[in-house]
Structure formats: structure tokens, C-alpha cells
N, C-alpha and C positions, 0 to 999 in steps of 0.2 A: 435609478438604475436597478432592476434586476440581479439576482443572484447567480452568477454563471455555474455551471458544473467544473469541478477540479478534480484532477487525475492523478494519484499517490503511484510512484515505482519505487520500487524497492528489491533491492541486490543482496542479495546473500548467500551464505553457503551452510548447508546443514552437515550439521557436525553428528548430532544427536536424533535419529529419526523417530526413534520412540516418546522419547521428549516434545520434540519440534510436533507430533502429530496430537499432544494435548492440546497443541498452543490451536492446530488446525481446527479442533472440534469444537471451541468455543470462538474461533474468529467469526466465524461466517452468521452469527446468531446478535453478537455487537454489531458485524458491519451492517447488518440490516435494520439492526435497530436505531441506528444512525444516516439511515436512507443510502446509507452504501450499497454498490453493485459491486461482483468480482468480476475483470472482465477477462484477464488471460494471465497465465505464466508459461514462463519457457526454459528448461534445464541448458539447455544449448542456443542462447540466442546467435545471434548473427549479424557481427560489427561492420557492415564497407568501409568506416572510413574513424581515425581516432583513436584512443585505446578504447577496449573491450571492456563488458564491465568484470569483474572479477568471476573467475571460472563459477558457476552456482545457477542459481534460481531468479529470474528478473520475473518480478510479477508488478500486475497493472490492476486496479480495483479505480472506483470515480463515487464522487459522491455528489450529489445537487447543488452545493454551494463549501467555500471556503467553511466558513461559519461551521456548518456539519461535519466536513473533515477534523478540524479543531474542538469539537465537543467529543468528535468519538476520539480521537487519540486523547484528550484529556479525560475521557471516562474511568472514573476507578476501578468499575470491572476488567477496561482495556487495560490500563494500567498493571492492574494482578495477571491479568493473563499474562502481558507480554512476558512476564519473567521466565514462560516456559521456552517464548521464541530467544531472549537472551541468552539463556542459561545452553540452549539447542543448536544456536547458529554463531555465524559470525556476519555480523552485518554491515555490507560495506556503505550502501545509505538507506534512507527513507525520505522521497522527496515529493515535494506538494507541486503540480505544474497546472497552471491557470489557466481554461479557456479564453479564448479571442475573443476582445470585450465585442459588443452590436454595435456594427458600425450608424455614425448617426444617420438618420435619415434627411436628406436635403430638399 
């Protein structure tokens, strides 16, 4: 089987934006070096139905495989950086969501 692509959301609220905008100028250079894409964020998303996520920032980035996502968040540079997004926000998650494996073929 195949490596599917997996898609990281993440909820947060910034506290700190001159802070939070170090954490922004060295993400975007790891997620790529990790075969990361950024694909959208939204300051005001948009709940129909459920609770909401916490008032703030919901951003979406994908990466080629599980495996990839788990090497970049375990990267020691990602690792140092983050302490800027720590230290900047408050985060209500960061979650891994799996593409729909291939269906077999019959």
C-alpha cells in the first residue's frame, strides 16, 4: 500500500503577534523541507453545526504521507521554532486527519 497524503488543522488563538510572526518566518522553510504544502487559514471560520473551534486562527497545511508529517513535527529545528508559536499563542489543538485509503480494486 501506498503512502496517502495527511492533512494537520490546527486552532489557535494569537496572543503575541510579533512573537507568533518569528514562529511564521521559519515555518514555511521546515514545512517544505518536509514535503509540506500550506494550504489555507481562516481568522473567522464558519461552524453549521457543533461547537465552534475556539474564537482564533484554524489553519490547514498536508503533507505526502503520515511518516512526513511525524518527521517534520519531530524535527529539532521544528521543535526550537515552535517555542515561538508556544510562547505566542494558545493552542487549542494540532491534529493529524488521514486520507481515504484506495479503494481495492475488484
Amino acid at each position: 500500500m501506498t503512502d496517502q497524503p495527511v492533512y494537520l488543522i490546527a486552532n489557535l488563538v494569537v496572543k503575541d503577534p510579533a512573537e507568533y510572526r518569528l514562529y511564521e518566518k521559519g515555518f514555511f522553510p521546515l514545512l517544505k523541507r518536509h514535503g509540506g504544502e500550506f494550504v489555507t487559514y481562516d481568522d473567522a471560520p464558519l461552524t453549521f453545526e457543533g461547537e465552534s473551534p475556539r474564537p482564533g486562527r484554524v489553519i490547514i497545511f498536508r503533507f505526502p504521507s503520515e511518516a512526513d508529517a511525524k518527521r517534520w513535527y519531530a524535527d529539532a529545528d521544528y521543535q526550537e521554532l515552535s517555542k515561538h508559536r508556544r510562547a505566542a499563542t494558545q493552542l487549542e489543538f494540532l491534529t493529524m486527519v488521514r486520507s481515504i485509503p484506495p479503494r481495492p480494486v475488484s
